[in-house]
N, C-alpha and C positions, 0 to 999 in steps of 0.2 A: 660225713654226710648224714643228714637224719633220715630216719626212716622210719620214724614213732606212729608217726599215721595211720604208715602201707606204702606198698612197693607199687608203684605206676609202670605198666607199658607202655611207652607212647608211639601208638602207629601211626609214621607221618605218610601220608598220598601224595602224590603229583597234580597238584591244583596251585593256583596264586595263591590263596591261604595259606601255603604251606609257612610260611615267615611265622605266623600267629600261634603254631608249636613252637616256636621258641617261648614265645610270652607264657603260655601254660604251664611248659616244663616249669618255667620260674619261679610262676604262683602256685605250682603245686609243691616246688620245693617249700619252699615261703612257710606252707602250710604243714611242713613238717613231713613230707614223702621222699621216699627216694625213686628215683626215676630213670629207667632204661628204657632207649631207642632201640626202634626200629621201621627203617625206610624203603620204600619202592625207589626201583634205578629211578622214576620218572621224577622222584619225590627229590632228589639229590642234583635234579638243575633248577630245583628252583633254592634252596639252603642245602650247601656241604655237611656234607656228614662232618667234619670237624668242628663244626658249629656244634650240633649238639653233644658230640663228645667233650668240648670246654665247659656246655654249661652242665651235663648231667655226670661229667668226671668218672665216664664208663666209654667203652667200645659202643660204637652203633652197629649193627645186625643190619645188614646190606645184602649181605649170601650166604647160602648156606655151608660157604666151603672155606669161610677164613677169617671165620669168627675169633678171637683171640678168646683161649681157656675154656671154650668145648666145640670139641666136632660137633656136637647138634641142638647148634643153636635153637630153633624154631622149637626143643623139648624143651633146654635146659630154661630159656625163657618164659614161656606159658605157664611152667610148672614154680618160677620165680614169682607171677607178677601174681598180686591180691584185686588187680582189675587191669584192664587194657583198655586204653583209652586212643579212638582212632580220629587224629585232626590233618586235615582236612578229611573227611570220608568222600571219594571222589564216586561219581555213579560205577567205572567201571569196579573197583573194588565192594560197593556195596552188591554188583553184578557177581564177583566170584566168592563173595560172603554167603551169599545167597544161593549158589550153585554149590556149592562147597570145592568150587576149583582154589588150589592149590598150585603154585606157578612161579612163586617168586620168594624169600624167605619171609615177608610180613603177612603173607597170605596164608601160607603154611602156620605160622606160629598163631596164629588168631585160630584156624583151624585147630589147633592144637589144647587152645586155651580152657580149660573147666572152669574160669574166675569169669567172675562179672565180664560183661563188655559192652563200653560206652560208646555209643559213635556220633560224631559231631558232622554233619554234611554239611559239603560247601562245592556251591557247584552254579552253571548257568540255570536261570529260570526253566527254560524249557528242557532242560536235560533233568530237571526235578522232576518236573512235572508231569514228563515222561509215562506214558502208561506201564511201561517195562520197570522204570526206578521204583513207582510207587507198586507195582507188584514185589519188588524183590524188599524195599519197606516192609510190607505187610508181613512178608515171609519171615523177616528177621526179628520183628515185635514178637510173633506169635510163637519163634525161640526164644522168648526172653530178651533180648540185647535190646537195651534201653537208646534212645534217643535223646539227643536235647540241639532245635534248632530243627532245618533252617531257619534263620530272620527274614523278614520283605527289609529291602533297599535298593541301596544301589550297587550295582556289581561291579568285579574289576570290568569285564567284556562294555560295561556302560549302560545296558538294561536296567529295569529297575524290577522290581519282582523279589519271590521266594528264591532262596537259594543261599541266602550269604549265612556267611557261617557264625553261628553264636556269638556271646561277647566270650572273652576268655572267664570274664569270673562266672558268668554259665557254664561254661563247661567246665572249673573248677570246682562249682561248686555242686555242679550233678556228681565227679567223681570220686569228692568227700561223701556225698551221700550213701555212694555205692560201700564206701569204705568203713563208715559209721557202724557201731552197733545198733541195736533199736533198744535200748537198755529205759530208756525212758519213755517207751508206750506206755499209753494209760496216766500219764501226767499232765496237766496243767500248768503250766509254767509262763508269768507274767514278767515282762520285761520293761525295765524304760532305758531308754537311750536319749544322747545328746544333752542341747542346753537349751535353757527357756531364755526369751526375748521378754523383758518385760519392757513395757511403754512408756516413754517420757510424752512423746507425740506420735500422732502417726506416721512418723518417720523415723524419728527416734526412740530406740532403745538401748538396756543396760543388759549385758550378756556376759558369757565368757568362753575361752576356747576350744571347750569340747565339741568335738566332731560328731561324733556319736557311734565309732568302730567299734571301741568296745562293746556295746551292748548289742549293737547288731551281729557281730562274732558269737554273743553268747546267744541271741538268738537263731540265728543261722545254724548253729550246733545243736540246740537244742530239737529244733523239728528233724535234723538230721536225725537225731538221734529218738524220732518216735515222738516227740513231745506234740500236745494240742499248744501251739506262742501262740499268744496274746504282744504285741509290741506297743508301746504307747511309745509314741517319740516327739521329741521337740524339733526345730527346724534344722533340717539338713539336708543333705544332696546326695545321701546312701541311698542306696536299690532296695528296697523291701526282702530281706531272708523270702526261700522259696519256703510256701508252706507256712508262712506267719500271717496271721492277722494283725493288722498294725492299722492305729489310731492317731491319727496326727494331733496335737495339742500346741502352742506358742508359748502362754505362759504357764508361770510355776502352781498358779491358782489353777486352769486347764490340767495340766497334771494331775494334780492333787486329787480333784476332783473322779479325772479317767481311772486314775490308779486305785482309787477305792472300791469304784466301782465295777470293774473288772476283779478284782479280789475277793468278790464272793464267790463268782465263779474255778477260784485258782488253787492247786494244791500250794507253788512255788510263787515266792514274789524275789527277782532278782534286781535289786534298784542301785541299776549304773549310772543313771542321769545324771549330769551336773547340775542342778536344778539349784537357782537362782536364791540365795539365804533373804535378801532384801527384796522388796518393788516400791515404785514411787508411789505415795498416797494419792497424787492426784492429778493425775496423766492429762494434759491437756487436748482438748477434740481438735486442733487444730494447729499443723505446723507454728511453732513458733519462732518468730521472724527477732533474728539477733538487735536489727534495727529500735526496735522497741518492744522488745517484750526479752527483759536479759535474762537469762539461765544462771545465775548467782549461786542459787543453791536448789538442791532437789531433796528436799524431804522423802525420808526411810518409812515404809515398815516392813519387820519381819514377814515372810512369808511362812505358810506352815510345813510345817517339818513330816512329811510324805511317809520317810521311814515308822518317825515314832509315832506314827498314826496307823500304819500299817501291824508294826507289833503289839500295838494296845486290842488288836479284835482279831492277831491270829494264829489263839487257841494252840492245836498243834500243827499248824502248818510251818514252814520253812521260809525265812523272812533274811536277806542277803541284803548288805547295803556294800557301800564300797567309800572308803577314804581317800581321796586326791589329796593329799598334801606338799608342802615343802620343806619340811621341819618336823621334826620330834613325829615320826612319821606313826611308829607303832604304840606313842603311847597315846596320841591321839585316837586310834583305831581301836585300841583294847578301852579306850572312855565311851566310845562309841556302843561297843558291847555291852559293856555296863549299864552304860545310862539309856536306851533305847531298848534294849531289850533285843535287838537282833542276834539271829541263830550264829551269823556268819558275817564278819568283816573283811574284803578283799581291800587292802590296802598297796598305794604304790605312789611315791614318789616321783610327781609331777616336773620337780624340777632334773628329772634326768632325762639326756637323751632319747635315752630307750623308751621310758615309760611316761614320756611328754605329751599332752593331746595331739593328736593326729600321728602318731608313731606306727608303723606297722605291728611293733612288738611290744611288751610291756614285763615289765618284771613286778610280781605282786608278792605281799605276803597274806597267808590264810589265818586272819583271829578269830581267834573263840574263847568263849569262858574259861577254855579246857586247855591254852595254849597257844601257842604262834606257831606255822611252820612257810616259811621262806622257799620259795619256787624261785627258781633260774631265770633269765628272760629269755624270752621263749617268742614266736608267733602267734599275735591274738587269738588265732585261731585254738590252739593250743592250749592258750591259759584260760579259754571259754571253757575246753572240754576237762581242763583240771579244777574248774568252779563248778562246774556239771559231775565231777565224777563226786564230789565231798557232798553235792544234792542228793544225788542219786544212792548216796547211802545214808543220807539221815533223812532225809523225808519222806512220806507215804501216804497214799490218796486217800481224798476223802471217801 
């Protein structure tokens, strides 16, 4: 089981949410943590404790008194975990967080805890709203314990209102935070993600299948880890990294343009895009109709080459591209080095599996003038912070 990350506590409460600690645990495995349970009796009628002992491949922490491999759980726990993460945070529990009552073994162990502690609430509107929650709120802010959520919707009870609980990649993605270095303060770091639509009509276009994970992994990671993101992205249906400034653009010309521009401002230029090699010279303004107007042929041109415009103006800053290939994977990527002038080639073969557009994982290799070194496949998340960790040591602010 990994645990590259950090070690998650996951305190689950007794609320309807509680199902949606399953999906967390997942994603924070996913993302390379290892993860131990611990539940309120109340929390165990709504998901068995053997639920998350299959998915977290540990004992779950239920009491204090028959815990398997330590008499005292609620120490040996706290003093394990690098954050503690509590889904659903039910009022009453944010009630004895806040009191510092002690009463049950997840109350105790969060009592216990010196690491980070993240709490995710989910509860009825008016039990939010409560004058009494948002005191014992206030209380727990002004100990440090981070929040993230509630949302306005709808609830399980049927109201609509504050109170429901984060999305899960919210709350994965506050706990990566907690867990992040900040080793990248003080950086600039410009990103593009996804693929450009270029225009046949205004219906039509010519694209391809990049989603755009990758890059929003590497910028999600980056601001984790201290960075000022800049994201420029082509069309996609990703959530904006917390903490990123992101730029929408459609085409590769769009692009091109954003990416320049933003790079005066930038120590780092990471360019995941799959950004469109061709576009049609002469996009028609106006649906056109198979009946009489036939589509026979669509005349090419090159579009510009974003990277090697990016390393022809920059000096000494750190300029990353990346090769999607099928074929002759790394000597295409060590030509790329060559002939563009990039600091850094992440290369990964497209036609695997693993490392296919829309993959959760990817398996890359890192070129350089200086050599090749081949990383394992791994969780996006993952092979952003091992693209970040090779920045983080050859580049330097302006």
């Amino acid at each position: 089981m990994s645990g590259e990350r950090g070690r998650v506590l996951l305190a689950v409460c007794g609320g309807i949410a509680a199902y949606k600690a399953c999906e967390v645990l997942r994603a924070l495995q996913k993302s390379g943590c290892e993860v131990r349970v611990t539940m309120t009796e109340d929390a165990t009628r709504f998901v068995g404790p053997v639920t998350f002992e299959s998915l977290s491949g540990a004992p779950v922490a239920t009491s204090l008194y028959d815990y398997p491999g330590s008499a005292i759980p609620h120490i040996s726990l706290a003093e394990w975990a690098d954050v503690a993460v509590v889904v659903p945070a039910t009022a009453n529990v944010l009630a004895k967080m806040a009191c510092g009552i002690a009463d049950d073994c997840l109350t105790t162990t969060l009592l216990a805890c010196a690491c980070p502690v993240l709490v995710a609430p989910g509860m009825n509107v008016h039990m939010w709203q409560n004058p009494a929650t948002q005191a014992n709120v206030s209380t727990l802010r002004e100990r440090g314990v981070r929040f993230v959520g509630p949302d306005s919707g709808r609830l399980a009870c049927g109201e609509v209102g504050e109170g429901k609980l984060a999305s899960v990649d919210e709350v994965v993605e506050a706990a990566l935070a907690l867990l992040a270095p900040r080793d990248l303060a003080g950086f600039r770091v410009l990103v593009n993600a996804g693929p450009t639509h270029e225009a046949i009509d205004p219906v039509r276009y010519i694209a391809n299948r990049s989603t755009g994970k990758m890059g929003y992994a590497i910028a999600a990671a980056a601001a984790r880890r201290g960075a000022e993101v800049t994201l420029v992205s082509g069309p996609t249906s990703l959530v904006t990294p917390a903490d990123a400034r992101r730029v929408d653009v459609v085409s590769a010309a769009q692009m091109h343009d954003a990416m320049l521009a933003a790079f005066d401002a930038a120590d780092v230029a990471i360019c995941s895009a799959a950004v469109a090699d061709y576009t049609p010279v002469a996009p028609a303004d106006h649906k056109l109709k198979k009946s009489h107007e036939h589509l026979d042929a669509i005349q090419l041109t090159e579009t510009a080459d974003i990277l090697a415009d990016l390393c022809a103006t920059k000096g000494a800053r750190v300029v990353v591209g990346f090769a999607a290939e099928t074929d002759d994977l790394l000597a295409h990527a060590q030509e790329k080095v060559d002939h563009k002038g990039a600091d850094l080639i992440v290369a990964n073969d497209v036609s695997r599996p693993e490392s296919t557009f829309g993959a959760d994982t990817n398996r890359v290799a890192l070129v350089t003038a200086n050599g090749i070194e081949q990383l394992d496949t791994m969780p996006l998340a993952n092979v952003a912070d091992a693209i970040l960790d090779w920045v983080r040591n050859h580049a330097s602010r302006q």
